[in-house]
C-alpha positions as CSV (number, residue, x, y, z in Angstrom):
1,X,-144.3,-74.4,45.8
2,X,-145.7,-71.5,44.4
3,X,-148.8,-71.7,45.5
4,X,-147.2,-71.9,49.5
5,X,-145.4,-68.9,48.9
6,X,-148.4,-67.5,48.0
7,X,-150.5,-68.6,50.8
8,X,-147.8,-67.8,53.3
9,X,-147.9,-64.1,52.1
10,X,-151.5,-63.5,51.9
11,X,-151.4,-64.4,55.8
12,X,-152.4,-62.4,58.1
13,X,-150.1,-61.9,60.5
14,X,-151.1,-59.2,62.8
15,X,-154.1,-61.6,63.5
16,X,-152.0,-64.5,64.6
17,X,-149.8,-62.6,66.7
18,X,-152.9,-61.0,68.9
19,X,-154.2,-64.0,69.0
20,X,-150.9,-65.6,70.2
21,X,-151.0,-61.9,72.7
22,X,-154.0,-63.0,73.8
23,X,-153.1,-66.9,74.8
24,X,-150.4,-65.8,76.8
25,X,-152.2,-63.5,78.7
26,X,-154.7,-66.5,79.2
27,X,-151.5,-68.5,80.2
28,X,-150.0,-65.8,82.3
29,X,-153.6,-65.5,84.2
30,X,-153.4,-69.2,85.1
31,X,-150.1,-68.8,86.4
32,X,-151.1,-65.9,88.4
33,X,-153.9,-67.9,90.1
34,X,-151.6,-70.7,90.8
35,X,-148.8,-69.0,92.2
36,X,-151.5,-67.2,94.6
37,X,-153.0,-70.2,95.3
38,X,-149.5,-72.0,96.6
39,X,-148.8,-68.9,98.7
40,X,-152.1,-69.1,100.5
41,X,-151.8,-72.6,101.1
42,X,-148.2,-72.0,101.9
43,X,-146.7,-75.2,99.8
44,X,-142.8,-75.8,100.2
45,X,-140.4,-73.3,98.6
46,X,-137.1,-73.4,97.2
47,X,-134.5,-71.1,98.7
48,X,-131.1,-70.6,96.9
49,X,-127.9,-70.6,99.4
50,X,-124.4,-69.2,98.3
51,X,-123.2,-69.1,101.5
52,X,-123.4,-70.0,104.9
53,X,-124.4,-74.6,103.7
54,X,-121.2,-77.1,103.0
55,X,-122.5,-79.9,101.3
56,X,-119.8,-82.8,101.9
57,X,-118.5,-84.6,98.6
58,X,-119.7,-88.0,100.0
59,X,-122.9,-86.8,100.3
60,X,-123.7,-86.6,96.5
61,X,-124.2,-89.9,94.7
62,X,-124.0,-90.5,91.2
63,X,-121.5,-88.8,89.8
64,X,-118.8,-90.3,88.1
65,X,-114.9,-90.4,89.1
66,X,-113.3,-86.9,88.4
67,X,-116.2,-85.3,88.8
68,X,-117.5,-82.7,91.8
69,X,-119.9,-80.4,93.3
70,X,-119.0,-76.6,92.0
71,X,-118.2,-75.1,95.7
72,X,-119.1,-71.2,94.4
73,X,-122.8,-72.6,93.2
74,X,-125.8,-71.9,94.8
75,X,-127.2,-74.5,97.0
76,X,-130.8,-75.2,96.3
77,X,-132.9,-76.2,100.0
78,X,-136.6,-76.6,100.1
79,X,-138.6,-75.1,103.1
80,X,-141.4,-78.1,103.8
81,X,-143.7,-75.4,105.7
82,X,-142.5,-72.1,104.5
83,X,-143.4,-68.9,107.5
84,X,-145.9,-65.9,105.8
85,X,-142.6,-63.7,106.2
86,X,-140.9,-66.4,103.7
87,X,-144.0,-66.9,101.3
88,X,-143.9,-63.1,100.8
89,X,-139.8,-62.7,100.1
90,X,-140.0,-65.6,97.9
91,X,-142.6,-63.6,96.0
92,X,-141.1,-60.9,95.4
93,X,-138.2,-62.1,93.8
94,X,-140.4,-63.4,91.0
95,X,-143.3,-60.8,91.0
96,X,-141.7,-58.0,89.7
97,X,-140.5,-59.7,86.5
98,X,-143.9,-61.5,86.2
99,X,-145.5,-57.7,86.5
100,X,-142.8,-56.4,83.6
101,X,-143.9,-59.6,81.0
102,X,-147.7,-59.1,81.8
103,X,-147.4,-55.2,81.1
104,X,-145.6,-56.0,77.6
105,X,-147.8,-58.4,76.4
106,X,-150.9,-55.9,77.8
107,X,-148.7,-53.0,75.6
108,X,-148.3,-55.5,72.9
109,X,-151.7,-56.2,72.3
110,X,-152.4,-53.0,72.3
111,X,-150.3,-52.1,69.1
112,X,-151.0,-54.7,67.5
113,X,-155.0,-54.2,67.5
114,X,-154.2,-50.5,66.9
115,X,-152.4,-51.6,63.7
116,X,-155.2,-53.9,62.8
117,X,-157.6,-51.3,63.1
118,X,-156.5,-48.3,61.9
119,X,-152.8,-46.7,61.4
120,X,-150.0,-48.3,62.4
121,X,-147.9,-45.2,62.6
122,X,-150.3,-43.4,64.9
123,X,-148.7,-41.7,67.5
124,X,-150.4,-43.5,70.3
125,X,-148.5,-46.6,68.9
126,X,-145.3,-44.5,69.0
127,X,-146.1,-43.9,73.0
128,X,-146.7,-46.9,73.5
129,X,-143.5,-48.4,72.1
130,X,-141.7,-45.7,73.8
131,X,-143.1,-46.4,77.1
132,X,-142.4,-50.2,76.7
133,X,-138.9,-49.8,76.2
134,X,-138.4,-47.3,79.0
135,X,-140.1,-49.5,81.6
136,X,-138.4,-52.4,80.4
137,X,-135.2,-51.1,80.8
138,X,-135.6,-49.2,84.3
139,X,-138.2,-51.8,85.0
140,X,-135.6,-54.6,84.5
141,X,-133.0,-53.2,87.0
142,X,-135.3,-52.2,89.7
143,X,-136.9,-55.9,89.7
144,X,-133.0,-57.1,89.4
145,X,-132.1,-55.3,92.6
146,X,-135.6,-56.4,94.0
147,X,-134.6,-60.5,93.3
148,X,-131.5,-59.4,95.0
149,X,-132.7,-57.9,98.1
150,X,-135.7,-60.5,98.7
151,X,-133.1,-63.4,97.8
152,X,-130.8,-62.0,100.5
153,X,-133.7,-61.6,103.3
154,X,-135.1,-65.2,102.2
155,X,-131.6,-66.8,102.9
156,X,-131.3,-65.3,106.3
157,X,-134.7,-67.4,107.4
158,X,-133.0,-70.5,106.3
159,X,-129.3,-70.5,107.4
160,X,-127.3,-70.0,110.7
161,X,-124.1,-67.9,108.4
162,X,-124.1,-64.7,106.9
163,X,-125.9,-65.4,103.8
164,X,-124.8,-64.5,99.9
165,X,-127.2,-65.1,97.1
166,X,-127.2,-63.6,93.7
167,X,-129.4,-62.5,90.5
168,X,-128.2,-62.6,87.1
169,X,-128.0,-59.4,85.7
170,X,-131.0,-58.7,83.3
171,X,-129.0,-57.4,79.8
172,X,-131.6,-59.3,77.9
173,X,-134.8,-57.4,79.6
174,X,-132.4,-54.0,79.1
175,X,-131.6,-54.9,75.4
176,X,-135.3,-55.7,74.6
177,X,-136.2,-52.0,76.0
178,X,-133.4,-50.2,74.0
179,X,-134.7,-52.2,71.0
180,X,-138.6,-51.4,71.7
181,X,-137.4,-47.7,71.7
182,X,-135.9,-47.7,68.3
183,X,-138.8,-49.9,67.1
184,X,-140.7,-46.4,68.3
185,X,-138.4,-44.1,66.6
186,X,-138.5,-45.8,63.5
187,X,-142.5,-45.7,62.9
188,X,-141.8,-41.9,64.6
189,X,-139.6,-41.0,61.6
190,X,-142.0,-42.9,59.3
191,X,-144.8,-40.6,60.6
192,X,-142.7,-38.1,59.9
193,X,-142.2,-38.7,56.0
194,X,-146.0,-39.8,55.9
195,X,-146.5,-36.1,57.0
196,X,-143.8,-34.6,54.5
197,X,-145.7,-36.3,52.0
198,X,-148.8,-35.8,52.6
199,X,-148.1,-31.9,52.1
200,X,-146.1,-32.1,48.6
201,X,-149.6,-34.2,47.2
């Protein structure tokens, strides 16, 4: 048991998590070229209704007695040979969060081989941190408003009715920026007492 604990505390894990940084940019890369390569061969889509579709009870099968379609949900309808106009709304709902994870992981990496290599509380790192967070956070409600407003002109290509479709609001994405700026402040402050010390030795 011992010698676990020891093992598991001699590990290094900076190392492991840029290598872990660097698979998930691989991943995201992958993605990337998939994604592009569905919107240039222009595969089906799925459009999200709130409004404007009535999906009749006894046209769902399945479900068991006492049970029934939520009327206030979305209604999900796939678009066989999707228009460029629809290819490019349905993109950008999901492009600008795809843009915000890539540019953390980039930021990420970043720190971390920093920390590796030389100081951890270097003030580059605390920019970096800083900038993070504050693009995370106004990043976050930009791309929510931008899901919104692509999601709204999407549904008008696919139904007769005034449309209504919705994005969850992204309190995760703004949490994860306010914590990324006290991660910053915290190694700021730290530079801070390295620097105090440094001038009482």
């Amino acid at each position: 048991m011992r010698w676990i604990l020891t093992r598991w505390r001699r590990r290094d894990y900076l190392t492991e998590l840029q290598s872990l940084l660097y698979a998930a940019l691989g991943v995201s890369a992958v993605v990337a070229v998939i994604n592009v390569w569905a919107m240039v061969t222009r595969e089906p889509i799925t459009v999200a209704v709130g409004a404007g579709v009535t999906v009749r009870p006894d046209a769902v099968t399945g479900l068991l007695p006492g049970v029934r379609l939520d009327p206030g949900s979305d209604v999900q309808v796939l678009v066989d040979h999707p228009s460029a106009g629809q290819v490019a709304w349905h993109a950008a709902q999901s492009l600008p969060w795809f843009v915000l994870a890539v540019f953390t992981l980039v930021m990420l990496l970043l720190v971390v081989r920093a920390a590796r290599r030389g100081d951890p509380f270097a003030a580059a790192n605390v920019r970096r941190l800083r900038l993070v967070g504050w693009v995370l956070f106004l990043g976050s409600l930009l791309a929510f408003y931008a899901e919104l407003w692509a999601g709204l002109a999407l549904s008008t290509t696919v139904v007769a009715d005034p449309p209504n479709t919705g994005a969850d609001v992204p309190l995760v994405w703004c949490f994860c920026g306010f914590g990324f700026l006290a991660l910053a402040e915290i190694i700021n402050r730290g530079r801070a007492l390295q620097a105090e010390l440094a001038e009482v030795i």
